[in-house]
N, C-alpha and C positions, 0 to 999 in steps of 0.2 A: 597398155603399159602406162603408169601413173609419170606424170611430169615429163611428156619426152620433148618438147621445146629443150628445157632442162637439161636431160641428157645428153641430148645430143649437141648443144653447147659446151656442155662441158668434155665433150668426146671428140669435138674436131675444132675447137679453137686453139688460134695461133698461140703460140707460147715465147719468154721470152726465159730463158735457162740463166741465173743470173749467179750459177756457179758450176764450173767444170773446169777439164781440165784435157791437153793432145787428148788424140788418138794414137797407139799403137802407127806402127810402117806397117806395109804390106811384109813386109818382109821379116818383121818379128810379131807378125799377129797372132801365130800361131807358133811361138816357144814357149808352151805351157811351163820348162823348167824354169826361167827366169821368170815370166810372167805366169802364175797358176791360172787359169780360169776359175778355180772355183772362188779368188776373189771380187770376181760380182757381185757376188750373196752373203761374203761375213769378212769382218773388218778381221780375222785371226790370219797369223801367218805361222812360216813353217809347220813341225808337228802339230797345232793345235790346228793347223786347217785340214788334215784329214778327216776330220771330223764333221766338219761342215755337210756331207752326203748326207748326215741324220737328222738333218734341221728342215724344220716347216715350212723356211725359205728358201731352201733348195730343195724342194719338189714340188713346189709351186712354180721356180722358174724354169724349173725341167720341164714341166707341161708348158707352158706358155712358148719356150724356148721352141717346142718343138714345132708350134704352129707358123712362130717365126720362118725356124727351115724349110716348115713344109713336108715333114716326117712324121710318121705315126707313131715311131717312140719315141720315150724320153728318159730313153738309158742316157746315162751321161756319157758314156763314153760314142754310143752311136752318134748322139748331139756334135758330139766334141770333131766326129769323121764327115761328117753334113756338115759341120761348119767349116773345117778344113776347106772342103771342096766349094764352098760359097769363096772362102776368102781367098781361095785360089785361081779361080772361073771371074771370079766378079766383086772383087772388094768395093769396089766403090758403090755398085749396086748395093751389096750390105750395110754399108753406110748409111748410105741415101734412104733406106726402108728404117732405118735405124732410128735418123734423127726426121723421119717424116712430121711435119708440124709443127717444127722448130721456126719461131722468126730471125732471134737472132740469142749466139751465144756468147756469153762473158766468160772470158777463158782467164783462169789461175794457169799461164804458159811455161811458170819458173819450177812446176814439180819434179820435172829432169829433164835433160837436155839428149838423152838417149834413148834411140829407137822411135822417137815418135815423129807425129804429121809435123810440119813447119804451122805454125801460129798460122798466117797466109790461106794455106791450103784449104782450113774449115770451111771457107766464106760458101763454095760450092755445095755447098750443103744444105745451108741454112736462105733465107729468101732474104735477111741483110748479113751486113757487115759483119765478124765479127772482134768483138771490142775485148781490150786486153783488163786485167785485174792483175794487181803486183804485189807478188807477196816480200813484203818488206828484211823478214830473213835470206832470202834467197840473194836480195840485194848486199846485203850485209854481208854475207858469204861471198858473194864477189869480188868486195871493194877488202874484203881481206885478205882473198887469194890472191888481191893484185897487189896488195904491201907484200906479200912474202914470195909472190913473183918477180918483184921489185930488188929484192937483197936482204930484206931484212931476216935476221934471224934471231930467234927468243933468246936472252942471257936471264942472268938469274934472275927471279919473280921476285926477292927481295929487295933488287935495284931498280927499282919504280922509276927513276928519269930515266933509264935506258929506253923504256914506253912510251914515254911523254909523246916526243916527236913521233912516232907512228899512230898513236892516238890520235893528232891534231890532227893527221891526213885521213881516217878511219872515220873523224866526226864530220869534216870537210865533204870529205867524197860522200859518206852517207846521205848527208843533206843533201847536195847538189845533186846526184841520183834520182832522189827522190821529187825535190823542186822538179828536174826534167818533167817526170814522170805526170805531179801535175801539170802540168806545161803541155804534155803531149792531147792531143784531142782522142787520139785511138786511146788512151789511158780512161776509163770510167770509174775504177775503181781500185782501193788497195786491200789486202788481206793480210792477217799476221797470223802464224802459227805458234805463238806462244802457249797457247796451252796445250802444244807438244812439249815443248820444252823444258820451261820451269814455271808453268801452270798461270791461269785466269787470275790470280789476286797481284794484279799489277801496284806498286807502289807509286803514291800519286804524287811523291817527286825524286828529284835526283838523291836528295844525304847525302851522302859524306864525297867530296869527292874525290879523294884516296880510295874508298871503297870504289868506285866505277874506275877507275885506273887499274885497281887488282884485278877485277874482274875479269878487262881488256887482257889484260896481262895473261891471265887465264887461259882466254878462249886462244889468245895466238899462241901462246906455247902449244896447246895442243893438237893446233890445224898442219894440214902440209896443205901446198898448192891447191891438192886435187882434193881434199878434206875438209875444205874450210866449214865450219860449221857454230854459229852461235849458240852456246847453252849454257848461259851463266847469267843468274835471277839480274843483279846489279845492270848487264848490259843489255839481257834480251829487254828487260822493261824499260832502258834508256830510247830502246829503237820504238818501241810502240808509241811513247810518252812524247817525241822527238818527231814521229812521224804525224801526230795528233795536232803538234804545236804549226806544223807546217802548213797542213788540212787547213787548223782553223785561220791561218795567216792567209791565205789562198781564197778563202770561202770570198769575197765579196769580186776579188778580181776573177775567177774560172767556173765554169759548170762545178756544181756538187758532184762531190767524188767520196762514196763513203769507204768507212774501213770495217771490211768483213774479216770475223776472229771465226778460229774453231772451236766449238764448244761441243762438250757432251763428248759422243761416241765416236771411236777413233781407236786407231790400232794398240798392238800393247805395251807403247812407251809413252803413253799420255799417264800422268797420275789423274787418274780415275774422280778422286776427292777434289781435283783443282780444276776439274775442266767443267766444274758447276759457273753458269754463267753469273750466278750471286756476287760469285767476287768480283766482280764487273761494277757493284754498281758504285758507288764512289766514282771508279773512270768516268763512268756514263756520264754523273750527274757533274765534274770537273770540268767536260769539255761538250757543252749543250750544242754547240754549233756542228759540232760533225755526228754524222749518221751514223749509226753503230748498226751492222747486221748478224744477227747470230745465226753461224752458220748450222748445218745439219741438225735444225730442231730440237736443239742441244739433248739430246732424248740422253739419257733417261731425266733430264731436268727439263723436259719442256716447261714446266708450269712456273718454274721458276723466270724460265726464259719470258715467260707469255707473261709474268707480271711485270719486267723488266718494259715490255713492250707495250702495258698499256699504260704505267705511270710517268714513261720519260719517252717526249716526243718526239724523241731519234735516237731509238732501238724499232727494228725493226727485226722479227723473227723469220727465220728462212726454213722452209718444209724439208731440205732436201736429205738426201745419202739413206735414211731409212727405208728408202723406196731404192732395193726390194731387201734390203739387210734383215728386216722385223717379220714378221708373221703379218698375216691380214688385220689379224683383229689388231694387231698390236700399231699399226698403222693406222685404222681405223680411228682407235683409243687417242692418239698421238693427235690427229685433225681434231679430236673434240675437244680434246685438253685444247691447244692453239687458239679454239675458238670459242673457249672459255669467256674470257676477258679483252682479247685482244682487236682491238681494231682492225675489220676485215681489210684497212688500206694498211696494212703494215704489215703482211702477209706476204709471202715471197717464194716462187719455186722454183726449188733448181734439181739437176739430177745427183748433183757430184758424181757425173757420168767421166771416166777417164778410160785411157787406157786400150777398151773394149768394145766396139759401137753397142754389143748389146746393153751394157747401164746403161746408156742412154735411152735404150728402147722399155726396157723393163722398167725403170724407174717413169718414163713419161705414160707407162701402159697402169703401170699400178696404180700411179697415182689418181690419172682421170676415175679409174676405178672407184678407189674409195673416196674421192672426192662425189661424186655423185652417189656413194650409199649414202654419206653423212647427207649432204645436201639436200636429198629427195626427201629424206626422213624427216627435216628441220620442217622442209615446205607440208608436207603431210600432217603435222602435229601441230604446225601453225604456227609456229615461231618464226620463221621466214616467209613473205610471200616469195612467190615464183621470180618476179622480177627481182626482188630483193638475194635471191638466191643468185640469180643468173649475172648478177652485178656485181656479187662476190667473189664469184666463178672466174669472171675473167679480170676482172681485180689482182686475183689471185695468181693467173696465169702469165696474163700479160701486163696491164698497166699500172699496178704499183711496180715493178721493174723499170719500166719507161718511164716513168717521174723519178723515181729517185735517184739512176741514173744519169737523170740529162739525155736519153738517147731519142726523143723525138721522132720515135718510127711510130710508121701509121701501116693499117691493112685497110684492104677494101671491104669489108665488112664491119658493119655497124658495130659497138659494145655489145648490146643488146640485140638481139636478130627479134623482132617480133613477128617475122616471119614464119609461118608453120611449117615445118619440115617433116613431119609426119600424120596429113588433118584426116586421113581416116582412121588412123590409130588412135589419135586422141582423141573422134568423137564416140569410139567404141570406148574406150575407158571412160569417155562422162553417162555415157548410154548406160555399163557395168554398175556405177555409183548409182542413177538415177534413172532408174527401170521404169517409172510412172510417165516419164517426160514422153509427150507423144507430136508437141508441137514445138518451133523455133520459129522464133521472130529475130528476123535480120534488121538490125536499123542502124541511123546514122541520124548527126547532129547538124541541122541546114543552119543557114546562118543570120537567123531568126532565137536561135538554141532553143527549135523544136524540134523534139524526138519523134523523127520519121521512122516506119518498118513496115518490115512487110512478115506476113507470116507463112510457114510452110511445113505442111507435115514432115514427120521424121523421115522417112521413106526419101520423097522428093528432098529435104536439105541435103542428104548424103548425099545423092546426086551431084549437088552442087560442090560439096566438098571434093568430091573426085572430081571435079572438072568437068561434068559429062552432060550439064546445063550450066548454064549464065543467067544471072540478073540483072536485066538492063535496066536505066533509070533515068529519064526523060532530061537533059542539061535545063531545061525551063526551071530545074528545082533551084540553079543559081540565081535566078530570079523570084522565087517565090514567097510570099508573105503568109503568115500564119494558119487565115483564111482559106488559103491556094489563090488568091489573086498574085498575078502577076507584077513583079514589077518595069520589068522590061528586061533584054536581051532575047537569044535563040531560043526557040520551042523546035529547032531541027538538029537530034543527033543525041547519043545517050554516053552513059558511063555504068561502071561495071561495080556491083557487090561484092566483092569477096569477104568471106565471115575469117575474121580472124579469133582464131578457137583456143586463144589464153584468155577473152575473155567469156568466154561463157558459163553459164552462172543459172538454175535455175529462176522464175518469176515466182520470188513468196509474198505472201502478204496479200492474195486475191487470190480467187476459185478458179484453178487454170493448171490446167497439165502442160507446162507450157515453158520456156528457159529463151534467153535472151543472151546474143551474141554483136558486138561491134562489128563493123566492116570498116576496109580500105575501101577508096574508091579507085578503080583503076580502068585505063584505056581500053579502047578495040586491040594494042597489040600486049594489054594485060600488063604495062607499066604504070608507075605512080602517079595518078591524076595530081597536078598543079593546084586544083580546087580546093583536093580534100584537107578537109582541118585536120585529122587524124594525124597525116602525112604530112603536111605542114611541120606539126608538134616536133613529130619525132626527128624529120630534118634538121632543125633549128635545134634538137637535145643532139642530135651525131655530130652538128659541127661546132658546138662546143668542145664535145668528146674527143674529136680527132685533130684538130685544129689548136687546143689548146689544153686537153689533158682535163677538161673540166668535167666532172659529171654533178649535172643539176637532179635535185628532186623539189618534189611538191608533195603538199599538204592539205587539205581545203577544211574549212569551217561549217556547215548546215547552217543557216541558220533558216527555220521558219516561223512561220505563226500560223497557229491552227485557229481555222474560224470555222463558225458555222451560221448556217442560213440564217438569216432572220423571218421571221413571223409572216410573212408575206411570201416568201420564197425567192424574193425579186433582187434581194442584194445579199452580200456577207456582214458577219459583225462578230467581234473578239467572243472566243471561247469562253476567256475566262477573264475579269477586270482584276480583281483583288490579285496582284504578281506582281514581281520586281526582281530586280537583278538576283541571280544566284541565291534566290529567297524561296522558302518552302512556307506559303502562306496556305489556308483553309482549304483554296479554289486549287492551289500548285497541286495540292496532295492530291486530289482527282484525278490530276491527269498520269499521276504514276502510273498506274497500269497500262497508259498508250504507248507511254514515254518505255518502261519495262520490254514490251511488246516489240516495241522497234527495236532495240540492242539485240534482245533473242534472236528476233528476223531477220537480222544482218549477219550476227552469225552464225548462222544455219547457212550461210552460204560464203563462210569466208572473208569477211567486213566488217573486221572488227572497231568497238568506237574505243577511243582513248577516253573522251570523257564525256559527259553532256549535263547541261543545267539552263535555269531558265534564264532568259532572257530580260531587257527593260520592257518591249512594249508587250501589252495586254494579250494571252496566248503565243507569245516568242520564246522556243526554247533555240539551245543551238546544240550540234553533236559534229562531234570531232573527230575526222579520220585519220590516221596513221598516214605521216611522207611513204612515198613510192618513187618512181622516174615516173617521168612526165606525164606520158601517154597512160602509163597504169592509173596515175593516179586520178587523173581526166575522167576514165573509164569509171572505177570505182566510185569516181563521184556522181555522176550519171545513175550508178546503178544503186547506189542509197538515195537518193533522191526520189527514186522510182519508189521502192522500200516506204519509203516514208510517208509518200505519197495514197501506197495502196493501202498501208495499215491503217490510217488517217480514214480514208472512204468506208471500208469496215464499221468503222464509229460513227458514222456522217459527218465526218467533217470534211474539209479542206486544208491543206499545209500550201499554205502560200509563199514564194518566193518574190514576191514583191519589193519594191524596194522601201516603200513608203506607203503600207494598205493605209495606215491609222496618220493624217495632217496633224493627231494632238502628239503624237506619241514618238519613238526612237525610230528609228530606220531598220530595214532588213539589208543585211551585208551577206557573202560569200567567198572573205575573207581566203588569201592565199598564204602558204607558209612558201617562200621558195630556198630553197640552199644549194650553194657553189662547195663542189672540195675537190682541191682543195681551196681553202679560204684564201689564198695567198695574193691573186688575183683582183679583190674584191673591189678595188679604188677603182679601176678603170668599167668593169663589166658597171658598178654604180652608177657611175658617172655615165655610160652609155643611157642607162636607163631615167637619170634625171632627167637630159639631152633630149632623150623621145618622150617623155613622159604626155604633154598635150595631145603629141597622136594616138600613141598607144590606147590613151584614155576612151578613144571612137571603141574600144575592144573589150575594157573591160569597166567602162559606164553607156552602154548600148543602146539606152531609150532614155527619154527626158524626163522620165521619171526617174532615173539615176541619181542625177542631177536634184533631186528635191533631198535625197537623203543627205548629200555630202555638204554641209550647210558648218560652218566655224562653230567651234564652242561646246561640239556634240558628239565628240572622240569618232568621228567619222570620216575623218582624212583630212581635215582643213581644207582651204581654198588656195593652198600656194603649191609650187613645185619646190619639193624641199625632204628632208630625210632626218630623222632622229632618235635615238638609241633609246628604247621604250616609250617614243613621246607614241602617241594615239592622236594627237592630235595633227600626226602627220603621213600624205600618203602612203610614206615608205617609213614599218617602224623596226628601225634594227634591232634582235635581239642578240646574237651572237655574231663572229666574224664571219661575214659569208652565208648568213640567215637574217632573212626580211621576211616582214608583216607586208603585204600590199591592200591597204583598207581601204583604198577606192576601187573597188569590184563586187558584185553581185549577182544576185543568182538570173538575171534577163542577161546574162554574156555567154556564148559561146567561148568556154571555159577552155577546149582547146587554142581557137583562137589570140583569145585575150591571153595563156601562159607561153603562146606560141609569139605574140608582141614583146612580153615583159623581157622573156628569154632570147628576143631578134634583137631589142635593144642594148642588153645588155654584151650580144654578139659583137655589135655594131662600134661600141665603147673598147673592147676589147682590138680587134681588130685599128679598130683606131689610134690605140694607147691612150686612150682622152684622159687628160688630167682630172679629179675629182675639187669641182672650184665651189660647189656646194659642200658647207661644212655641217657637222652634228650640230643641229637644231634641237632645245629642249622645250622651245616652249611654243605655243600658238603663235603662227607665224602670224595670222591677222592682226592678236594683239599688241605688235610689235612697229616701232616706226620706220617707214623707210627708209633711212638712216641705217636700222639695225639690221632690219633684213638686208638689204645690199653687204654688210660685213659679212653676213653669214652666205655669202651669194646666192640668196634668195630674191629671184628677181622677177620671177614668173609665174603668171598665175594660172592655175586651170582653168582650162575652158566647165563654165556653168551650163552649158548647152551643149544637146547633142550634133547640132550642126556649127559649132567653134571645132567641136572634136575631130569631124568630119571633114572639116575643111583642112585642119594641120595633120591627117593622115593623108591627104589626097595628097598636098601639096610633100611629102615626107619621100626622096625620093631611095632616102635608104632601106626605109620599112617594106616600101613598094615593093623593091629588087629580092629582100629576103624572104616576104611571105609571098610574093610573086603578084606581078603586078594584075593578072586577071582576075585572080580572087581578092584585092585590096580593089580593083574599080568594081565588080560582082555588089560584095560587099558593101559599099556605098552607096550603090545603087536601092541595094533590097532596106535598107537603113535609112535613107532618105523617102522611100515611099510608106512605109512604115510609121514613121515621124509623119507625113499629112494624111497616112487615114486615122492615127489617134488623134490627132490636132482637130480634126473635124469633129471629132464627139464632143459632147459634156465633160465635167471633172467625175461627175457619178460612174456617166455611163464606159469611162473610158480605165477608172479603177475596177470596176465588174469586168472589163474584157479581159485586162490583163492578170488580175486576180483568177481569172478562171481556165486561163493556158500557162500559168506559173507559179 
């Protein structure tokens, strides 16, 4: 089965329901006369729901229904006698099976006040709290029940001050209601039902106002006690407009609290023409500070909805109620449209399960459903990677709900599981694709950023995948240098391979039947080794994620220079001299077809480049991968590298990641893209990152030859600790809110590592609240006087040596704790011995070494 990481992701992650509404009592769950069941499946009532039995969507939930019970048919009426006896034996069992996977539910509680669960009661259900949504008519309807429970009685509508005074108490009580309502912590959200009423094209101010006094006038003549009800354009739009005004007067003092509308489909006293969310936008764009969510995928206008959602930064479209109302495909159709244009963070599901526990069951079964046809499809065709998918997925499910909320709920499960959850299945689906493949090489990045493996026929790796061997691996490798000299620590005791099988990947680009898969490192009792960088990475990305709602990606740059032998066979020398920046000179055009060569080879397996062109120094091109999360992108980068490498030997030559082959010429960088969202954040996670920057720098400037590239003047990072909004002349160059260049890093860093620092620092800021005291710099911090730089509070310099760097990561007691302090003293270790076996060569002979392991 193709993508089942994927699947199964999106088939058992926790959800957070961010629209619904009671449950039915036991005791009226089964009065089909009042309540039909067959409203599950179509918004029609009375006579026009007879009809519902002939629909695509109900018999599709007749079979599903029935696996529910547990019955072999899916007669409705048999359904309907199995359900009886469930809700009779074991209601709350049927619940509980109902909202299985639910975290927590946001309940619209004001749809009636009859027959149903107390608001309270849900919590047992779900694994949190759950939190109330207020629909602002209903309130309305209260505070007018309670004027004419009060004494008041309508006289003529032409005698307009007999209104006045009940008005004042009607706008009074309104507000203060509502103020509560913000006020209240279990409150997360408000909902209006005006495009029940008198439809979506809300008027974006009061007019006249005699007319809103008539209006008033209106609605109370025609309410009793028990009838109070708002429908009259003038005042239903006072309450939405009035509720807005409150929202935005709240926003800086209470948790964001958006207002959910209904749009689109809906029973059949909605005018049809007005519950287009179009007429919306004027509101939208009137009142920028509050969140707008459209509810029920306003279908048949999703696309309208989905443009509302990508242009204005607080609309936010909500999946729900067409699950299971619509047919498959028509659901299916509906996810594509959504994800059109729309920003997968503004993406939202709910069940609008009410009533019935089964919507709730149907709706969260469909939906995982055709959320994974769309999704596999995307990752299949290539438009999504796997992790980009899987990010979406629960995006989707759970934490845009949790940020835009304010609800701060966490599960014990990563965002991302990159854990495999089905690894002989999906090494038979890579086997299916790629029937040639006879051998796998298991490897991992030592902390030298030498690609160690081992290899194993296909036979024996399935072994390992089922668990039915282990690969053990000597701990000496924390000590180990390039060579296999030792730097010092244990040579008693091992650790464990495990192949994690999202990355694997055929080996193209050399003569080899052969595919290449990452690994965890993990313990004798098969837990996550402290060592492994891998596991490091992904650490430092979950506790952004859970901790603070943050998800990072990354990006990386190639950059190489392809040399070949010189005449002697005894050194390297530039491929090509006639080149220059992003220039197609005589010698460039030559290497098209290497350059050609590698794009194809990359994607033939899934790796695609964004862009690629040559570089300044003599044979430097660079080629650009596409953001991922973290660990994906880590990997990816490792395995174009490899790529690059092999298509290179092909030719005879060499791709060097050196930092500095050529003393006349530009430097080789490995350039990071990193991004936080949301951006919101960005001042303190920076400021972390300035704060650590000297240590960090031991991670991702790793050898002293690093250090020759990063030199003032030569768009290389500069020499100061400092940040700047497209300056190049500075370590960290901002492009966007929450998107940085990191231009001091190169291709000798252990690349998990070094994003596993930038991202620990940045933790560390966060955590801290650190204030950002370093300001946007635009110019070269060197050319500047100390005077200026201290304004900019620039006041630190990088360390120019790998042992300044070495020493402010050892001495770093924050870094220590988060990458863990035996792999930060490991580390050190293997890096400080390192540093005196190249110190003891030549400059010749110490550029050929490195040159020819990177």
């Amino acid at each position: 089965m193709a993508q089942p990481y994927l699947r199964h992701l999106i088939q058992t992650h926790p959800i957070i329901d961010n629209h619904a509404h009671n449950l039915l009592s036991q005791s009226a769950a089964c009065d089909y006369t009042k309540y039909p069941f067959e409203q599950i499946i179509s918004e029609a009532q009375g006579v026009a729901l007879r009809n519902a039995s002939s629909t695509l969507p109900f018999h599709r939930a007749a079979a599903q229904l029935a696996t529910l019970y547990q019955t072999s048919s899916s007669d409705w009426d048999k359904l309907k006698a199995a359900r009886d006896h469930l809700v009779q034996s074991d209601y709350e069992g049927l619940v509980r099976r109902c909202l299985e996977g639910t975290h927590t539910l946001l309940l619209d509680d004001l749809l009636t006040d009859q027959d149903i669960e107390p608001f309270e009661s849900h919590d047992r259900f779900t694994a949190s709290s759950t939190k109330r949504i207020v629909r602002i008519e209903a309130i309305a309807a209260q505070v007018l029940s309670q004027i004419l429970k009060d004494g008041f009685s309508a006289s003529d509508l032409d005698n307009l001050l007999a209104f006045e005074a009940p008005w004042e108490t009607f706008s009074r009580d309104f507000i203060t209601r509502i103020s509560e309502a913000i006020r209240d912590p279990a409150v997360v959200g408000f909902k209006s039902v005006i495009c029940y009423r008198t439809g979506l094209d809300v008027q974006p101010t009061h007019g006249d106002t005699r007319e809103l006094l008539q209006s008033f006038a209106r609605t109370i003549s025609r309410s009793t006690v028990s009838t109070a009800r708002v429908e009259d354009k003038p005042l239903n739009d006072w309450l939405v407009r009035e509720a807005l005004n409150l929202l935005t007067s709240a926003k800086s003092s209470y948790p964001n609290k958006p207002l959910q509308l209904h749009t689109g489909l809906g029973d059949n006293d909605i005018n049809l023409l007005k519950s287009n969310p179009a007429h919306l936008q004027s509101l939208v764009a009137q009142y920028p500070d509050v969140d707008f969510v459209l509810l029920h995928s306003s279908y048949p206008y999703t696309r309208e909805a989905g443009y509302l959602a990508c242009v204005y930064s607080n609309v936010y479209l909500d999946l729900g109620e067409v699950f299971p109302m619509v047919s498959r495909d028509a659901q299916e159709f509906i996810v594509r449209e959504s994800l059109e244009i729309v920003p997968t963070t503004r993406l939202l599901w709910s069940t609008d399960g009410h009533f019935f526990p089964e919507t709730f069951w149907l709706a969260n079964k469909q939906f995982r459903d055709v959320l994974e046809t769309v999704f596999v499809d995307y990752v299949e065709k290539g438009d999504y990677t796997n992790e980009q998918a899987m990010q979406a997925a629960v995006d989707i499910l759970f934490y845009n709900s949790n940020r835009l909320y304010c609800l701060n709920e966490k599960i014990e499960s990563p965002k991302v599981s990159l854990v495999d959850t089905s690894p002989i299945s999906s090494l038979e689906a890579f086997m299916r694709s790629n029937p040639d493949i006879k051998y796998i090489w298991m490897q991992f990045i030592d902390y030298t950023a030498t690609v160690r493996l081992r290899m194993f026929p296909i036979l024996e790796f399935a072994k390992i995948v089922r668990k039915q061997r282990r690969i053990g691996i000597s701990v000496a490798v924390f000590g180990m240098l390039q060579d296999d000299g030792i730097a010092g620590g244990s040579t008693t005791g091992q650790f464990y391979m495990v192949p994690d099988l999202s990355t694997i990947r055929p080996n193209v680009g050399l003569d080899s039947k052969s595919a290449t898969v990452m690994t965890w490192w993990k313990t004798e009792e098969d837990g996550p080794l402290e060592e492994c960088p891998r596991t490091t990475l992904l650490d430092i990305s979950n506790k952004l994620k859970t901790e603070f709602d943050i998800q990072a990606t990354c990006g990386f740059e190639i950059e190489v220079v392809f040399m070949k032998q010189t005449a002697t066979g005894e050194s390297w020398g530039p491929v090509i001299t006639n080149h220059s920046w992003s220039q197609m000179t005589r010698e460039t055009r030559r290497m098209l077809p290497l350059l050609e060569e590698i794009d194809e080879t990359l994607a033939s397996i899934g790796i695609y480049l964004e862009q690629f062109h040559s570089e300044s120094s003599p044979g430097q091109f660079e080629f650009i991968l596409p953001p991922d999360a973290p660990v994906a992108a880590v990997d990816a980068l490792i395995k174009a590298r490899q790529v690059i490498t092999h298509v290179a030997e092909k030719h005879d030559l060499r791709a060097t990641l050196h930092p500095r082959p050529f003393p006349f010429a530009a430097g080789t960088a490995s350039h990071a893209h990193v991004s936080i969202t949301p951006p919101t954040k960005e001042e303190p996670f920076l400021a972390g990152v300035m704060h650590h920057y000297p240590s960090l720098a031991a991670m991702t400037l790793s050898n002293d030859a690093s250090y020759e590239r990063v030199k003032a003047g030569i768009w290389a990072g500069g020499e100061w600790v400092m940040w700047g909004t497209q300056n190049r002349e500075a370590p960290i160059r901002k492009i966007s809110p929450g998107h940085w260049e990191i231009k001091t890093l190169d291709g000798l860093a252990n690349m998990y590592l070094a994003m596993s620092a930038f991202l620990a620092a940045g933790y560390a800021g966060l955590t801290e609240d650190m204030p950002l005291t370093h300001k946007d710099c635009e110019y070269d911090a060197s050319a500047l006087t100390d005077s200026q730089r201290s304004a900019l509070g620039i006041t630190t310099q990088l360390p120019n040596t790998l042992t300044k760097s070495l020493e402010a990561l050892e001495s770093n007691e924050t870094l220590r704790a988060l990458l863990g302090p035996t792999l930060v003293d490991n580390y050190i270790t293997v890096k400080r011995a390192e540093r005196q076996k190249l110190n003891a060569m030549d400059e010749e002979a110490r550029r050929k070494w490195l040159v020819e392991r990177y």
